[in-house]
TORGUKOL-56526 format. One record per residue (C-alpha): residue in three letters; x, y, z. Coordinates in steps of 0.05 Angstrom, whole numbers, plus 5000, padded with zeros to 4 digits. Layout:
<pts>
ALAXYZ ...
</pts>
This chain:
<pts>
UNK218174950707 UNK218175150780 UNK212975790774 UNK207775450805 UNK212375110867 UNK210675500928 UNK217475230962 UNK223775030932 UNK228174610990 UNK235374400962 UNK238373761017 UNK245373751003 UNK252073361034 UNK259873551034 UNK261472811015 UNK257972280990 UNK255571631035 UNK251572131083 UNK245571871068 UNK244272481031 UNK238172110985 UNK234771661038 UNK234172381083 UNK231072701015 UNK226272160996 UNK223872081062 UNK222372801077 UNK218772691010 UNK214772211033 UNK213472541098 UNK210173321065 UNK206772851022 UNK203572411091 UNK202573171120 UNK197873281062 UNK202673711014 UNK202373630944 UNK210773480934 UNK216173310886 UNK222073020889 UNK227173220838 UNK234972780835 UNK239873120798 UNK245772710839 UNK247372510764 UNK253372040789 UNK248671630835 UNK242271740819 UNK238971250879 UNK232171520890 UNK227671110844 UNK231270520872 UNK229870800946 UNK222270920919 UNK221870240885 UNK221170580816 UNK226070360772 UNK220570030718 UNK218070710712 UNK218371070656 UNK218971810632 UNK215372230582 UNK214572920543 UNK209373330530 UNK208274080507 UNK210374310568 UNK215573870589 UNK218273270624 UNK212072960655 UNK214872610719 UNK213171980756 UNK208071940813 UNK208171470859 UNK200671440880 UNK193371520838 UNK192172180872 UNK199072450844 UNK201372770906 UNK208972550893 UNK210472720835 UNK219172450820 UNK224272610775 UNK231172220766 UNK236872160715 UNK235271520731 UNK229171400696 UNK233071550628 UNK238270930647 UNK237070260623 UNK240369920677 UNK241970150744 UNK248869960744 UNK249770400672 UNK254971010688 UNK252771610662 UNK261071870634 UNK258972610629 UNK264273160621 UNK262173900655 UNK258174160606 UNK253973580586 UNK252673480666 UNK250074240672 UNK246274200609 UNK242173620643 UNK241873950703 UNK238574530675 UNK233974230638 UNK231573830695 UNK230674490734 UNK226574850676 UNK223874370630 UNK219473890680 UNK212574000687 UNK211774040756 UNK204774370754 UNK202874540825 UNK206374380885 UNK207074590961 UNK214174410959 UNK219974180916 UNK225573830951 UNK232573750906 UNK236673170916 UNK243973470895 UNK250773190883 UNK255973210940 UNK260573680952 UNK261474300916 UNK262874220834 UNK260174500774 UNK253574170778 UNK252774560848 UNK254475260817 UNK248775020765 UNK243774880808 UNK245875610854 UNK245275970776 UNK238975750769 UNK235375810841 UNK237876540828 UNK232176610784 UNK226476270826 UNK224576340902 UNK228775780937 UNK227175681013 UNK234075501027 UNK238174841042 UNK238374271086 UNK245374031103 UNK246373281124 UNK252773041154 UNK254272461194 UNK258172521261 UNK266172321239 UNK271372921230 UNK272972751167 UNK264372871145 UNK263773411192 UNK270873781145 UNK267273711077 UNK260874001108 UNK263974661134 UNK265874701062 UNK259574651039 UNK256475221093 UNK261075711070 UNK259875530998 UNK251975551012 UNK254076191048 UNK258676530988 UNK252376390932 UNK246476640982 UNK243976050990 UNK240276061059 UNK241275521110 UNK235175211139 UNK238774751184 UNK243674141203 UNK241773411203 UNK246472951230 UNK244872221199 UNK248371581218 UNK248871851294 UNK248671261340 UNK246370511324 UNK239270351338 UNK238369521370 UNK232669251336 UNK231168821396 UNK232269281456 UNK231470011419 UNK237870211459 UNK242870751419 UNK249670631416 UNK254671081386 UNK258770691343 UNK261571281318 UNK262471931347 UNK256772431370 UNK254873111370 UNK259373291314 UNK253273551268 UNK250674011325 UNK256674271348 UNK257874591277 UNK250874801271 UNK252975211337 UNK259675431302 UNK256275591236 UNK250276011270 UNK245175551229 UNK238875151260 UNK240774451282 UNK234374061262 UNK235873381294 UNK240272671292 UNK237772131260 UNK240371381284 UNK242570731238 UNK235870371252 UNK236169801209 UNK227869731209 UNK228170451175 UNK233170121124 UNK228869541116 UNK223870151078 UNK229170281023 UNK226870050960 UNK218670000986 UNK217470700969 UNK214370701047 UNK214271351092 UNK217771281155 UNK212671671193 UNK207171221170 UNK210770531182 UNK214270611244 UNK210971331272 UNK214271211345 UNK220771171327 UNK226571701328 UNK226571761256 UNK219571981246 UNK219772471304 UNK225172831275 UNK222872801202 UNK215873041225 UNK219173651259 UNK222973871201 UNK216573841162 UNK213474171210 UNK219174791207 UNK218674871139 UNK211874881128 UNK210775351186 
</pts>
């Protein structure tokens, strides 16, 4: 139930390996270190990653009158998470879905968790732009969605299947809130010098095409990688570094 979520943000990715997830959990993590009360919801039913990236894959789900009652991750419940994955037994279990089973899910996961208050809901969604996409675009029709977040990584062959998924965003009136281009450079853990192992600018330069925001690049540090799996905030565990800077802008943009 998302009547009492004062902003709904969707992250999605033209192809999958983006680091779609880690971007979603930790901008999670980093409204809920700027004092907002926020969830996290996972409906990327293929690879549903984000209680691994949270280190909640003990957890379990339940029901009550109202709904799915999701997982929080601290004792003053201001995460509050919600994953296909909490209903698998094993992490390496495939969920073999056809369409309409996938959407059913998907709905229910939009309408039937009991949220109850929160400054903002961010959607982890499937890549590219399938059935489960038009789902989740059906239903934000009926609720007051803040837009998306796009997240590419710098190659061509990312930067293709994004465009797609701009002028799908674009076709279903879905706003877009911005561009984030992960994976853009390699940070050394010894020296903190960038390199750009693969190529740069990519994500900007079709923020600048597309006429949408370009809200910042985000390097391969492996200390940030170290986090998956902690349930740690960036911002709060390594606050100086380009990560955090970035995330804590975004945060700021859509909360301002």
């Amino acid at each position: 139930m998302l009547d009492n979520v004062k902003h709904i943000v969707l992250v999605l990715s033209g192809k999958g390996g983006v680091g779609k997830s880690t971007v979603s959990t930790q901008l999670a993590l980093t409204l809920k270190e700027s004092g907002f009360k926020t969830g996290l919801l996972d409906i990327d039913l293929c690879g549903p990653s984000v209680p691994y990236l949270l280190g909640l894959e003990d957890k379990e789900i339940h029901q009550c009158e109202e709904g799915w009652v999701p997982v929080y991750t601290d004792a003053d419940q201001r995460l509050a998470v919600m994953s296909i994955g909490f209903l698998l037994k094993n992490r390496t279990d495939p969920i073999i879905w056809r369409g309409p089973k996938k959407t059913a899910m998907i709905r229910q996961f939009l309408n039937d968790v009991n949220w109850d208050e929160l400054d903002f809901l961010i959607i982890d969604t499937p890549p590219g732009t399938s059935d489960e996409h038009i789902t989740v675009m059906e239903c934000m029709r009926e609720v007051k969605c803040d837009g998306a977040i796009i997240v590419t990584t710098p190659q061509e062959v990312a930067i293709e299947d994004v465009r797609k998924e701009i002028t799908f965003c674009k076709k279903t009136g879905i706003e877009i809130l911005g561009v984030v281009e992960n994976m853009s450079g390699f940070v050394c853990p010894n020296c903190s010098e960038c390199s750009n192992i693969f190529s740069s600018g990519g994500g900007e330069a079709l923020a600048e095409l597309a006429k949408v925001p370009f809200l910042g690049k985000l390097p391969i540090d492996p200390r940030v990688g170290d986090l998956g799996g902690t349930g740690k905030a960036c911002v709060k565990e390594l606050p100086e570094c380009t990560t955090s800077k970035v995330l804590k802008e975004i945060a700021q943009k859509l909360s301002g």
